[in-house]
N, C-alpha and C positions, 0 to 999 in steps of 0.2 A: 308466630315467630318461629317456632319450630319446626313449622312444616317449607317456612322459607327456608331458612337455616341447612333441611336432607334437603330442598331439591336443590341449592344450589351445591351440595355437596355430591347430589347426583348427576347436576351436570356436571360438575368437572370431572369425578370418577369416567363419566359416559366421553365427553372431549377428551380425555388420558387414555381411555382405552382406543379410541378412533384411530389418535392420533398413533399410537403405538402398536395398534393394526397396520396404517400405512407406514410405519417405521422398520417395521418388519418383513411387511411386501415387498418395498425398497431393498431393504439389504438380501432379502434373498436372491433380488434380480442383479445384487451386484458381480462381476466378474468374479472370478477364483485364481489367485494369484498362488494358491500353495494348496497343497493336500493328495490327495490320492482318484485317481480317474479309472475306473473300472468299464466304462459302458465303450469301448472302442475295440475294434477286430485287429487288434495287434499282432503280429509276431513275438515280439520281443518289447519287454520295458522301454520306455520314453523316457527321461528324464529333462525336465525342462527347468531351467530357472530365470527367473525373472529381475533383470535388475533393479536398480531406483530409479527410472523411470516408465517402470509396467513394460520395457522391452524384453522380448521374449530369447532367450537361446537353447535352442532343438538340439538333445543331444541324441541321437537315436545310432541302432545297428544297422540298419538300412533304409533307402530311400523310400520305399511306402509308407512304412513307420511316421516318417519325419515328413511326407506331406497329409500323413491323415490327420496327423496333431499339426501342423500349423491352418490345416482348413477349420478346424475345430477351433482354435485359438480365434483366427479371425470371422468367423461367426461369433466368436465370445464376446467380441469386445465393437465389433463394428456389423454386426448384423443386417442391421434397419439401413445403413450406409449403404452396404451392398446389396437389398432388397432396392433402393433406389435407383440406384447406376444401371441394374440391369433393365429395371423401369424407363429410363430417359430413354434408351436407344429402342428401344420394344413398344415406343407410344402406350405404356399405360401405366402413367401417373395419376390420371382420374380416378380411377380405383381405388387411389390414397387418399387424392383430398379435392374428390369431388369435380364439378361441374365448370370451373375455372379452368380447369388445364386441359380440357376438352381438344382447345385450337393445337396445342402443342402437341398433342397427341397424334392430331390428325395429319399434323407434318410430321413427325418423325415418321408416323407409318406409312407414308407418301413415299418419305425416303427409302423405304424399304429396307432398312437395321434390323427389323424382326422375323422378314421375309428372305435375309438374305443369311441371317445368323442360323438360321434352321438348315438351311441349305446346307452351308458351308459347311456347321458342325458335321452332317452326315458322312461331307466328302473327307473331311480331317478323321472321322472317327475308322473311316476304311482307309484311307492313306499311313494310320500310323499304328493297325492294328499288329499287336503283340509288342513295341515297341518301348522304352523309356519312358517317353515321353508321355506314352498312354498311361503306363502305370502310377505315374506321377501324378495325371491328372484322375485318374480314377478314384487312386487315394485321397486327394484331396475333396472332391466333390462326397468321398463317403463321410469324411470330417467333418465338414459343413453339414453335412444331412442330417448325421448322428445327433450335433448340434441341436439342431433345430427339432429333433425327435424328444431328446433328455435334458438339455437346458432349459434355462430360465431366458425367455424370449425379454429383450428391453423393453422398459417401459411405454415407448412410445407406440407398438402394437396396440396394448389395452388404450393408452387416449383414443387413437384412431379407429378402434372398433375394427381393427384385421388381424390377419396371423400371416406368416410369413409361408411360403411353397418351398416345395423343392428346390433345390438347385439340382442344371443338367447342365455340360458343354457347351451349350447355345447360348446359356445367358453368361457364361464366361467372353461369349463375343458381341454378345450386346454392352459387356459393360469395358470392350475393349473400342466398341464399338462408338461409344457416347465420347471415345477418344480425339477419334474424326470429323467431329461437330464444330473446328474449330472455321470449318469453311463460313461460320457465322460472320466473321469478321468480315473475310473479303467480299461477301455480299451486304455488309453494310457500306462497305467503300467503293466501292464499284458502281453504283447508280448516281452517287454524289460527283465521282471523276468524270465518268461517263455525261453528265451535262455542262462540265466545263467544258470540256473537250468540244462541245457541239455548239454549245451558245459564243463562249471567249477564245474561238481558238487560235489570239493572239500569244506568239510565243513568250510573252512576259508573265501573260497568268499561267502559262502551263510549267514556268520555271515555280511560277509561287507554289505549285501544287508539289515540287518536286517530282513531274515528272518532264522528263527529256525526252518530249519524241517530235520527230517530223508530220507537222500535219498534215500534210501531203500523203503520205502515208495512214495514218489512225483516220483524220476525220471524213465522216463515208455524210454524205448527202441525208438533211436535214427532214426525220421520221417523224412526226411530233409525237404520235400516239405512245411511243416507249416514253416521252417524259412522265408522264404522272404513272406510268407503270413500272420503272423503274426507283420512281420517288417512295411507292406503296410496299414496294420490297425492302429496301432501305430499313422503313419503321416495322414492319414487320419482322424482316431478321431482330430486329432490338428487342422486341416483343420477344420472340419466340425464344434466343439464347441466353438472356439476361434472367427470367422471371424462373429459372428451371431451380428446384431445390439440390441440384447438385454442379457444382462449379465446374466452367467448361476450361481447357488449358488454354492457357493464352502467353505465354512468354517465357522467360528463361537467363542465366546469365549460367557460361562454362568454359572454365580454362585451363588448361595443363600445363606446368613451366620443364622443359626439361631441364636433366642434370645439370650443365653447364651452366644454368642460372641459378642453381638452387647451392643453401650451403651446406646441403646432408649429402651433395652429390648425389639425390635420387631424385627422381621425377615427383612433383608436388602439383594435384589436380585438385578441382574447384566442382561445384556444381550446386543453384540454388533454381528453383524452378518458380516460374513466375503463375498464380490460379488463383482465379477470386479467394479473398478470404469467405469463410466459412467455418461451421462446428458441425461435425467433427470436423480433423485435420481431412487432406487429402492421403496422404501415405501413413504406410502402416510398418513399423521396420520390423523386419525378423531376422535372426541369424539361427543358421542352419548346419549342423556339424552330424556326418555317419561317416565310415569307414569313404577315404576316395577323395570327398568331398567336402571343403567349407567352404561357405559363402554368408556375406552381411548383404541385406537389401532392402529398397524401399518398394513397397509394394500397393496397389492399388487393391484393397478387399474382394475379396470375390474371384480373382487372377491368381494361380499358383505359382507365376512364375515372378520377380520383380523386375520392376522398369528401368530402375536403376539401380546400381551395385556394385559389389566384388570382393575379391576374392584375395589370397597372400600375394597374387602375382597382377593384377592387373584389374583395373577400374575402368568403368563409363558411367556419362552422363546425359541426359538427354535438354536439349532444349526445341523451343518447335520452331521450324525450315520456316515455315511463313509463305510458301508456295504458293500460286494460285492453284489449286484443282478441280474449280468448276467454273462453269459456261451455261448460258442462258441461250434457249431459241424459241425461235417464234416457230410454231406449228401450224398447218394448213389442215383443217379438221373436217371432215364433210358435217352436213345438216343433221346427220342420227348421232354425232357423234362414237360412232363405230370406226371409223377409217380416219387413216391422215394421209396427206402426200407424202412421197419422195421420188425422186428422181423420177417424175411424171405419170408414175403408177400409184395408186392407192392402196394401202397395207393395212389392214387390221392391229386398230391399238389391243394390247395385251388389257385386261381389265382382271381388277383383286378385288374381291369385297373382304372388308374385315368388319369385326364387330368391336364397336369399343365399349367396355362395362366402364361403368359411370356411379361411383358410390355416392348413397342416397337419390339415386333417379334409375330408370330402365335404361339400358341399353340403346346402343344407337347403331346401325349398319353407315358403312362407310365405305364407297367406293373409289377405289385409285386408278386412275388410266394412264398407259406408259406408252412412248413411240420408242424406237431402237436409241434414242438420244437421251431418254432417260425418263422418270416422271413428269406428268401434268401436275404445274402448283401453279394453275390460273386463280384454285378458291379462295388464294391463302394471299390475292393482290385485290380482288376487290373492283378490279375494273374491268368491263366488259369489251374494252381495248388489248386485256391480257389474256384472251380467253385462248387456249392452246400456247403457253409460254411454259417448254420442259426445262428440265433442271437433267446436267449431264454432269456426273460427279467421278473421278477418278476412282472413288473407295467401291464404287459398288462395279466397276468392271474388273474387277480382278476376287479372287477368293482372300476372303481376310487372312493375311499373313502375321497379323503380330502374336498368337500365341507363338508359330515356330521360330520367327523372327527372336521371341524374349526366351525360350526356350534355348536357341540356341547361345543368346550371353548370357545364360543361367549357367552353362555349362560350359565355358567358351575355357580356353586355356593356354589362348596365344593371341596378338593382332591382328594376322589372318581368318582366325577363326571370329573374330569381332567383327573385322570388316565384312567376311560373308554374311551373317544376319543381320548387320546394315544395310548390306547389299539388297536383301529381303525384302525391302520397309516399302509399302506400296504408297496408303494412305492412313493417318496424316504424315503432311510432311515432317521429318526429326534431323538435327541435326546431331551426331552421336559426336560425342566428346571421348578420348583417350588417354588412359597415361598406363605404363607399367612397371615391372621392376627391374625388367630389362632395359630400360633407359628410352623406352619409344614412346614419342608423345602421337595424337594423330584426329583430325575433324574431318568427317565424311557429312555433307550433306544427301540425305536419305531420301528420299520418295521415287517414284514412278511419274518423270517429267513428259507428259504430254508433246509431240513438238507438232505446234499449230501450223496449218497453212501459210505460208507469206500471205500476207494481207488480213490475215485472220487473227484482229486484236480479240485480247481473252476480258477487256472491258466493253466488248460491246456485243451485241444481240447477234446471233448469226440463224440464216436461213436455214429452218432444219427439213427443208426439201431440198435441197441444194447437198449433192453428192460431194459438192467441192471444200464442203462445211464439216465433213464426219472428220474426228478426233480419232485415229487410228496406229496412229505410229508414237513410239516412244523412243526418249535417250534411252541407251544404253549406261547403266551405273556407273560402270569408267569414263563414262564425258562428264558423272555428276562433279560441280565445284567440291574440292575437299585439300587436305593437306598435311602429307604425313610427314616426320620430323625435320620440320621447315628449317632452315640455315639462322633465322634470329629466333631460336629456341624456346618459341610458346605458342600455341595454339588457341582461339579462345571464337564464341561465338555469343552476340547478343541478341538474336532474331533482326540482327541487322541484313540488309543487303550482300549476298554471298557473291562469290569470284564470276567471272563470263562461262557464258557457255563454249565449246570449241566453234559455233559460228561467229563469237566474236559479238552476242547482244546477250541483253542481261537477262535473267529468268524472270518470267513477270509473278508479280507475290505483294502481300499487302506485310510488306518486312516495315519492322521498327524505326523511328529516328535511329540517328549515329549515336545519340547521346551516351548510351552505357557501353559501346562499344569503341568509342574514343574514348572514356575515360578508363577503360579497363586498359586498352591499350597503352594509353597514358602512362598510369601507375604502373605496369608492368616494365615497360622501359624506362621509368625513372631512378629505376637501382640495377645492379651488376648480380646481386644476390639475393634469394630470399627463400624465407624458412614458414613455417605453418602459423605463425605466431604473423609473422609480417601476411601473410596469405589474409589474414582477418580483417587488417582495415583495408584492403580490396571489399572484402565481401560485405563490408560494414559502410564502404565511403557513401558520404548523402550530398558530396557538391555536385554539383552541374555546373561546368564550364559553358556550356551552351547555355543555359539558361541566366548564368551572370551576363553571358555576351548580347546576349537578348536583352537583356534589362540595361545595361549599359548604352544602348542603341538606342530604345525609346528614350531615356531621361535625357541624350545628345538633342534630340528630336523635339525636347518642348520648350513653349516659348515664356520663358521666364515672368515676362513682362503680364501675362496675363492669370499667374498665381500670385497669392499675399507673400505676407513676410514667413507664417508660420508655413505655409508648403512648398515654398523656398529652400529651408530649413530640412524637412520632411525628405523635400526631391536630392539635398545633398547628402542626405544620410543615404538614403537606398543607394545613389553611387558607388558607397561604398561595399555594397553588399557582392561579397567572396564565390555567391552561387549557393554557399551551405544550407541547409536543411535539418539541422540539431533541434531535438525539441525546443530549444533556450534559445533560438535564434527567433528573432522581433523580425527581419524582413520579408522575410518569402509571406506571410500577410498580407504585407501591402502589395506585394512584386503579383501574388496569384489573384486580389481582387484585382487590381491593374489591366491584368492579364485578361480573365475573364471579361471585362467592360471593353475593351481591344478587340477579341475576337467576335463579340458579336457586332459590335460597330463593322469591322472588317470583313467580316463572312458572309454575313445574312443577306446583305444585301444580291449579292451576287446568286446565292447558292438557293433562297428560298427557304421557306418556315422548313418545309418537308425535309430538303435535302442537306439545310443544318442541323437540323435536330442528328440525324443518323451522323452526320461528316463529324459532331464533336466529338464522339463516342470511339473514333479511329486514332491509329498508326499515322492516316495520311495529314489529319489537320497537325499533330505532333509533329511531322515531318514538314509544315508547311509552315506555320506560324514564325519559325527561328528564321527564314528565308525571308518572307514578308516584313518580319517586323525590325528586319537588320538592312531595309534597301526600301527610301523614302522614296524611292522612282518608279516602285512596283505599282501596276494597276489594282492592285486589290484594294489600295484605299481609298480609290472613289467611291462615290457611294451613285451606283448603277440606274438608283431613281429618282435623285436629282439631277438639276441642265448644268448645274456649276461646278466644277471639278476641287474635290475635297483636298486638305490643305493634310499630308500627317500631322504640321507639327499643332495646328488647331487640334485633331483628331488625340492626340498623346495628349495634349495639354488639358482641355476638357474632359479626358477619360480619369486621367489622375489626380483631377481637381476632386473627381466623382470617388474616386476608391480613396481617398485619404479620407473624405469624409463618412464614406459607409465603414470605414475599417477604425475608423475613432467609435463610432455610434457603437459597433459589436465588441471593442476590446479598449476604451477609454483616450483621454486625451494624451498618454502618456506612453508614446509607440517604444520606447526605448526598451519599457519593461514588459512589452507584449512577450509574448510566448507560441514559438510554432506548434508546440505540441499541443495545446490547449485549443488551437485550431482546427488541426489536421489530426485525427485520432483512430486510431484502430478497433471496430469490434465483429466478433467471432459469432454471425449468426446463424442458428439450428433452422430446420425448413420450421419446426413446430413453436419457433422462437418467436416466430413473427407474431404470435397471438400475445398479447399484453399481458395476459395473465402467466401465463408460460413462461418468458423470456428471459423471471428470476433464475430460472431454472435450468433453462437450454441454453440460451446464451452466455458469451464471456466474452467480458470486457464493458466499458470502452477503455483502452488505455492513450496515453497521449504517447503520440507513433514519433520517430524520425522519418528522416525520407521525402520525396516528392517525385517531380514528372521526373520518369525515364533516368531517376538517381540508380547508380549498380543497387544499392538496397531501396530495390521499388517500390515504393508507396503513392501513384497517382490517387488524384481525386476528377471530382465531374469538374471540369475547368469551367460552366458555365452556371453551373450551380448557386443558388443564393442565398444559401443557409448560413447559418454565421461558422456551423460548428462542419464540418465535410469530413465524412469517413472515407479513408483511403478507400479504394475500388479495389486490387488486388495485389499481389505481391509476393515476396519468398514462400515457398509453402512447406518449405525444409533448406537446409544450410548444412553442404558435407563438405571438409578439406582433409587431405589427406596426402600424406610424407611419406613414402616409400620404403623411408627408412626405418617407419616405426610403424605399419597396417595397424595391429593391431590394438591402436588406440589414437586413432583415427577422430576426428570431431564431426559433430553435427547437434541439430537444435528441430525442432516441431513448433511450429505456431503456437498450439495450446497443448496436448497432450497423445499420447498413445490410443487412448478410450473413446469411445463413441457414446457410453454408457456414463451417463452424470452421476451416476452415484460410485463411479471409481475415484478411489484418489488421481489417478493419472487420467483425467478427463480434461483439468484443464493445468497440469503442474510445471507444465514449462511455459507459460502463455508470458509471465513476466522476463522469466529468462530470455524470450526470444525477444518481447520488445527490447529490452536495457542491453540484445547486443551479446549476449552470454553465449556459452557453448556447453554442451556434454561429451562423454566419451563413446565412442561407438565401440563397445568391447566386444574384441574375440580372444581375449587371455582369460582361461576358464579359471585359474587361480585367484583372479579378480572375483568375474562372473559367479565362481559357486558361492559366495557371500552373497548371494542375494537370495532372496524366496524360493521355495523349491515344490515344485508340482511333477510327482509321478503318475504317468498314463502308465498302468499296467496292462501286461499283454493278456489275448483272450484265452481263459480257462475253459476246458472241455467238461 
């Protein structure tokens, strides 16, 4: 009995001490929000304090000062974040975790981001030698390094068995560079248009697609071999952009009201950015105060400059153009695969071999071939029909401009000077947003537009032996759509469809439904006046007037006669439904299983297993659905392989016979008191979250979300999805408004937190404030600010 009695008093002493060995490891590796910093090559004292919510204010005597302590901050708290980012664009994620990301790898460095980031840094590091700009960035890379020499590296190192490298300039543009990957999109849309186009090129299905064009003009004589090679790129982009542990940008909502509509008589601007959700957050905020200079901004980790910001006088915001900037060709390759055609002589492909390290296995050699039109990505389609098919992408023919492009509205100090490193913006496409305190509101669409051949549609394959096919000439930035303090006094953009071009045709681009751009529009003209306070249920509202008119339309559509008494009942309540999307709202349940059973009855048939699966995952079927499903005359609702021509209101009535009964089964017989939030729910997952054991840990949430398709506070889901419970796909990734009259104290909100680091309190301390809608202060009134925590960097002793 007594010897039972010590061991178990020995094991819990021995589980006390374990557990308080790892309790300790932990808090060491937690951030440092206050105390004294000795190991940094200072000039002069730092003084930084930290508000309540782990945001940082740099108060420094000079500009190196203050970016060697914020590279250092953001190594402190988002480390492993930034080891990531620079990994997407540099193809090696394998390295991290293994043998799965292998594919991903091998396209990214296809694309040549790591080949082109090398480059580029050298050309920038001599272009801007003795310069600002350099100093800025040299102090910050020393911050970060320091970092990583004398900090406590995050946890998730020691799981994965790695340690983090240096940082240099180059991976500064590889991780501006994973910014540009949003061309995912438009080649998952682009293979799916590109077979309507060829198979229906009845102009009624090409209204249902929303697109307008003369088939006379687009459709070129019937290739078959691009179908299933087209279909392969499709799922493969899905593949390849979706499964990346760090979130790619995908949307946006940004408005500026001028004075004359506002009631503090100053300009009041908007800006919430649309990015898979994810943990950590995406942006990282810091404000930055020496002699000359103050600025608040949000910033992407690893980047010294922010993407978005400002200053006492003047704000931007960014949301993304939606452009098309890449093209697909077929290449004529000879038998050594050595040489390809062009214009009837044969050219020598460029060839790269790169090595990919692969943790837990050897190494792999990997070879890329390039013609002048851009990389070979015939391995990454799988068919021997695609074998010399390049990929020609706008980012990699020009030198990456966004460090000078953010540099320069880092430091910008007027309109002019904003609109010139708009002016800048090659690739991705951005739409900058404006307002100031001089009363100028102003929206520039930004990129480096391409202007194609006549006959040269950017949805379909072009011969890349054929001279008459090279992509050589561009707008000039004053032909880009934009709009400075327009005559009804607001600016605003949703990655919807921008103004013409000066020929009079619209820029081709895989852009948003109208939905949050009518309703932004909407509510901005529905009052004379408005203040920051009214600015919020903008940025909050979750109706979709499209999406009531949509549901209105099918319930017109079905045939009474063939539901009971109870979905009768059921089908006159949804009538009633306003479009809203509040957690406590019972409809949008039934309206989105409805929905879902609609669009595959409607799609699939036409489009194919292949070319639905990618076409649900778009801008285009969003854009197409509210067209289809508001006009019983459209072809899309036959069903293509049947001989008898389908009936909508059969089709609506059978659909919704089906979703009242799968949406009773998931959420009872009593729809009145269902619940949208308890459907549709938001959670915050870590790349190392995904492991079951982990997930208590890395991840956060789920909470029940507002919101839905294309609502201004965006919250979609997988519309074809059959889970009972569906986590929105992405949405705001930060929320800033800000009154002119009062900079500084300015609002905004973060998903979850500051921290990257789970053992910070600020890791995940705003996650509930952002769902329920909440705001914080973005302070630059240091009277405020010195009440918070205080961390001195002291400068270096001799």
């Amino acid at each position: 009995m007594k010897f039972f009695k010590r061991f178990l008093i020995g094991a819990f002493v021995l589980v006390f001490l374990s557990s308080l060995s790892v309790w300790i490891f932990l808090e060491y590796q937690k951030p440092s929000y206050e105390g004294l910093i000795d190991h940094l090559d200072l000039k002069e004292n730092v003084e930084v304090f930290f508000d309540a919510y782990g945001i940082p204010h740099i108060y420094a005597e000079n500009k190196e000062d203050a970016y060697m302590v914020l590279g250092y901050i953001h190594a402190q708290d988002r480390l492993f974040q930034m080891d990531l980012m620079r990994r997407v664009g540099s193809g090696r994620l394998s390295e991290v975790f293994g043998k799965d990301l292998i594919e991903a790898d091998k396209f990214y460095r296809t694309l040549g981001i790591n080949r082109k980031s090398k480059e580029d840094a050298l050309k920038i590091k001599e272009r801007i030698k003795g310069s600002p700009m350099e100093e800025i960035i040299n102090a910050y890379l020393k911050g970060v390094n320091r970092f990583i020499e004398e900090g406590a590296w995050p946890v998730e190192y020691r799981v994965l068995g790695i340690h983090p490298e240096e940082f240099e300039m180059e991976n500064m543009l590889e991780s501006a560079g994973y910014m540009a990957l949003s061309f995912g999109l438009t080649l998952r849309t682009e293979p799916a248009v590109n077979h309507v186009l060829r198979n229906y090129p009845n102009s009624n299905y090409l209204k249902g697609i929303d697109l307008y064009v003369d088939p006379a003009h687009t459709i070129i004589p019937n290739y078959r071999k691009e179908e299933e090679v087209m279909a392969d790129l499709a799922i493969k982009m899905e593949e390849l952009t979706t499964g990346l542990p760090v979130p790619i940008l995908q949307g946006s909502n940004s408005w500026a009201i001028a004075p004359s509509r506002s009631k503090s008589g100053k300009v009041l601007f908007a800006n919430d950015t649309h990015i898979k959700f994810s943990q950590p957050a995406v942006w990282y905020e810091s404000h930055i105060e020496y002699p000359g200079y103050s600025f608040y901004g949000n910033y992407l980790p690893g980047i010294p400059f922010a993407l978005i910001g400002h200053n006492m006088d003047l704000a931007w915001g960014l949301t993304m153009f939606c452009n098309d900037d890449a093209d697909l060709y077929y290449e004529t390759i000879d038998s050594t695969n050595n040489t390809y055609l062009f214009d009837g002589k044969w050219k020598d492909l460029n060839v790269f071999n790169e090595e990919i390290k692969i943790k837990g296995s050897d190494p792999i050699n990997y070879q890329i071939r390039e013609t002048q039109n851009g990389p070979i990505i015939s391995e990454f389609l799988k068919k021997k029909e695609a074998e010399g098919v390049s990929f020609w992408w706008t980012y990699s023919k020009f030198e990456n401009s966004l460090m000078d492009v953010f540099y320069s509205l880092n430091t910008a100090t007027s309109m002019e000077e904003v609109e010139k490193a708009a002016s800048m913006i090659v690739a991705p496409g951005l739409n900058v947003n404006y307002g100031d305190a001089k009363g100028n509101i102003a929206w520039w669409a930004s990129a480096k537009l391409v202007k194609r051949p006549e006959g040269m549609e950017s949805m379909q394959f072009h011969d890349g032996s054929d001279p008459a096919h090279q992509l050589t000439e561009y707008w000039d930035f004053s032909d880009n759509p934009q709009a400075v303090n327009p005559p009804w006094g607001y600016v605003y953009s949703s990655n919807n469809q921008s103004g013409m071009m000066p020929d009079s045709t619209w820029y081709p681009g895989y852009y948003a439904p109208e939905n949050r751009a009518k309703r932004v529009n909407q509510l901005i003209a529905s009052k004379e006046k408005w203040n920051l306070e009214d600015m919020k249920s903008i940025n909050l509202d979750v109706t979709s007037v499209v999406e009531r008119d949509v549901n209105l339309s099918l319930c017109s559509m079905i045939d009474e006669s063939q539901l009971n008494e109870k979905e009768i009942k059921a089908l006159n309540w949804l009538k009633e439904w306003s479009g809203s999307h509040a957690v406590n709202d019972p409809r949008p349940i039934l309206y989105y299983r409805w929905l879902q059973f609609l669009i595959i009855e409607v799609y699939k048939d036409e489009l194919g297993e292949k070319y639905f699966e990618s076409f649900s995952t778009t801008h285009r079927l969003k854009r197409s659905y509210p067209i289809v499903f508001t006009d019983a005359r459209s072809p899309w609702w036959d069903n293509v392989n049947t001989p008898e021509k389908e009936n909508p209101s059969v089709i609506c009535s059978r659909t919704f016979i089906e979703a009242f009964f799968r949406a009773k089964n998931d959420w009872g017989n009593n729809y009145e008191k269902w619940k949208w939030g308890k459907s549709h729910q938001l959670y915050f997952e870590h790349p190392l979250g995904k492991a079951e054991a982990l997930a208590p840990f890395f991840n956060v949430g789920p909470f029940d979300a507002p919101g839905g398709n294309e609502t201004i506070n965006n919250a979609p889901i997988d519309f074809i999805s059959d889970e009972k419970i569906k986590f929105t796909q992405f949405g705001p990734q930060m929320r800033i408004l800000i009154d002119f009259d009062d900079v500084e104290h300015s609002l905004s909100i973060n998903p979850t937190g500051q921290s990257g680091n789970f053992m910070s309190p600020h890791y995940d301390d705003q996650a509930q404030m952002f769902v329920s809608g909440k705001f914080r202060k973005q302070l630059m009134d240091k009277e405020i600010i010195s009440k918070g925590t205080r961390m001195v960097f002291n400068k270096k002793t001799n």
